[in-house]
N, C-alpha and C positions, 0 to 999 in steps of 0.2 A: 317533578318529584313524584315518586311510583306510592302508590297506598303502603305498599311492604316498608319501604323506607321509613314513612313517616309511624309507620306504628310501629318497627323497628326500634327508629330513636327514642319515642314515647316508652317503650317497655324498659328501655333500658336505664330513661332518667327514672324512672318509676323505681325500679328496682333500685338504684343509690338511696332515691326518697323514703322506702319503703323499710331497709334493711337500717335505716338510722332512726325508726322509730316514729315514721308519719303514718298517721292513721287514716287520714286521706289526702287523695290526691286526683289531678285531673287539672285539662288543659283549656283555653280558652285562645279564640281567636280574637286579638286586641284591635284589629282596623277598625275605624270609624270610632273608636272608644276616646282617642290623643283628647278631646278636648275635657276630659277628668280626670289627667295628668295632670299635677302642680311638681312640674321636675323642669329646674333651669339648670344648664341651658338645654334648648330643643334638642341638640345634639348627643345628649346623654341616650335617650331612647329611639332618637332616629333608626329604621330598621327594624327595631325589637318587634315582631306582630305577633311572637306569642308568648300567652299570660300561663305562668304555672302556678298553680296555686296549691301550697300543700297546709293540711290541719292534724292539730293535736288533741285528741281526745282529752278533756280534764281531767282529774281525778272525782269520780264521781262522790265519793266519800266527803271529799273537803266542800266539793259544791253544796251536798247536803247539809254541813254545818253549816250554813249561810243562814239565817234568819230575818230579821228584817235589818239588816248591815252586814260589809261585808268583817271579814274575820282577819286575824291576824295568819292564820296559817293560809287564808286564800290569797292575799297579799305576795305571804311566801314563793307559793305556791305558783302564782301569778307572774313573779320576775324572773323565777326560774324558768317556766315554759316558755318566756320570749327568747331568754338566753339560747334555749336549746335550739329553738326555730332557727334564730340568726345563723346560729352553728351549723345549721342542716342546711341553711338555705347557702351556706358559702359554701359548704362541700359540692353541694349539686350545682354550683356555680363555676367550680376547678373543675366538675369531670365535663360537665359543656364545655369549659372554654380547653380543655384538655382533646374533645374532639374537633376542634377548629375551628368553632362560632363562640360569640359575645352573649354575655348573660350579664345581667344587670340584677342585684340582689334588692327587693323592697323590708326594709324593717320590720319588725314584726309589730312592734308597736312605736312609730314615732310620727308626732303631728307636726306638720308642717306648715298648718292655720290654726293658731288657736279660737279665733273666730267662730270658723266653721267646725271647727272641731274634725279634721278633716288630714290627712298624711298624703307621703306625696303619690301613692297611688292608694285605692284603695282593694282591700283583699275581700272584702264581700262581695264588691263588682267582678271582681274577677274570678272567683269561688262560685256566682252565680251562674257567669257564661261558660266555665268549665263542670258544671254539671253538681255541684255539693250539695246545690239547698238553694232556698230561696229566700226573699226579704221578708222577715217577719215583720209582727204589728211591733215588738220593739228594736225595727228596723236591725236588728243582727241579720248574719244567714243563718238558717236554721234548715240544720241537715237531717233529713228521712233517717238517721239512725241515732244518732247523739243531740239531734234539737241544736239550740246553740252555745252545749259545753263543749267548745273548741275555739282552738285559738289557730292564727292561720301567718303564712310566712308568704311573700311570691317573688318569684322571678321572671323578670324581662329578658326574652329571647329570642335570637332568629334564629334558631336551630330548629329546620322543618319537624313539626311533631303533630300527632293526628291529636283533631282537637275534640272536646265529649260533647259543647255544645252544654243549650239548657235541658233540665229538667221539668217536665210539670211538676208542680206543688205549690201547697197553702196553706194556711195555720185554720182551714176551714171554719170550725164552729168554738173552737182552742180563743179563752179570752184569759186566760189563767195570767197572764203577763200584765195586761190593764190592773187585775185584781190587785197587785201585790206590788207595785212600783210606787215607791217611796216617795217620788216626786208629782206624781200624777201626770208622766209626761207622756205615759204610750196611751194613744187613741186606735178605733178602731180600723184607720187606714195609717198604714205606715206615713204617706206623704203629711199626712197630721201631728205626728212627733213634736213634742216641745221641745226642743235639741236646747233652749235658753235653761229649761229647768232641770234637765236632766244635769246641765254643767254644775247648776248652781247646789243639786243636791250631791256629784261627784265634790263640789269644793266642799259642801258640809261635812262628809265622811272625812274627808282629807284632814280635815285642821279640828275635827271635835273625835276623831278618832287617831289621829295622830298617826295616818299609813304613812303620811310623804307621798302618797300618789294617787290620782284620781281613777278611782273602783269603785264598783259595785256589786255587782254579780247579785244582786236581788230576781232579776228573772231573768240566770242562768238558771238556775234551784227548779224552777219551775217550767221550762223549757228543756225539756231531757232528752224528747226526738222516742219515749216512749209512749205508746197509747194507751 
């Protein structure tokens, strides 16, 4: 497969992604990744080796309402932008599979371990190696332009497409996140995460706030991707 090709089809999934209101996008090379798939049976993603990852920019406005709990409008605000991802992600799913290859849609928010707290692929893995951001200290990806107010949708695919690859970056000398988490679960290396407390304070909001779903967005607010 010739380089024009592959950046050929890349420009063109881009442009469906793009013209339905994703603010970013970018592609990732999935080989060697299968074993951080929790997708039965094997056969669903056999083939698939590349990761499309598209994200939504927040509403910056409602993020800023966020204080130390999340809000009812961010809630809102929050079910809608999955809704819309799914939507996006199954459009650009019929114009691949409308070009002659298999695309497999990932959720935009659905877990598939409650345990690990954990869905059947994950979209910051694959937002990481297609170039968005990288792992911050509260383990989100956290993109060089928006931080981590975005929400992110991906597709599994073998429709040859040129891939972005990582980015350098880091939340370098930025602790503003540790400051302000509710739970006291972000530490200053991501692999330190209390992922136990972080659930048990999403289940606090859930039932003393009465969302019906497990949110937070305490350091979205603070995470902006401005300097």
């Amino acid at each position: 497969m010739t380089t024009d090709v592959l950046k050929d089809n890349y420009d063109k999934v881009k442009k469906v992604a793009m013209r339905e209101g994703i603010s970013l996008f970018g592609v990732a090379d999935l080989e060697g990744l299968e074993s951080e798939f929790r997708i039965s049976p094997k056969n669903v993603y056999e083939g698939l080796k590349y990761g499309v990852c598209m994200g939504f920019h927040l509403s910056d406005r409602i993020i800023e309402g966020i204080d130390d709990k999340p809000t009812k409008m961010y809630l809102f605000h929050y079910k809608r932008v999955n809704i819309l991802l799914d939507e996006i992600a199954l459009r650009v799913m019929a114009f691949i599979q409308n070009q002659g290859y298999d695309a497999l849609p990932i959720h935009a928010s659905q877990i598939s371990d409650w345990d690990a707290m954990v869905g059947h692929v994950s979209h910051k893995m694959i937002g990481r190696y297609a170039g968005l951001g990288w792992i911050g200290r509260n383990i989100l990806l956290v993109n060089p332009q928006y931080g981590s107010r975005v929400r992110y949708v991906s597709i599994m695919t073998d429709m040859p497409l040129k891939v972005d690859g990582e980015v350098p970056g880091d939340c370098g000398s930025c602790r503003k996140c540790i400051e302000v988490c509710p739970a006291g679960a972000i530490k200053e290396n991501p692999e330190d995460f209390d992922l136990e407390a972080c659930y048990q304070q999403l289940k606090y909001f859930r039932n003393k706030e009465n969302l019906g779903q497990y949110i937070c967005g305490v350091c979205l607010k603070v995470c902006s991707g401005k300097k």
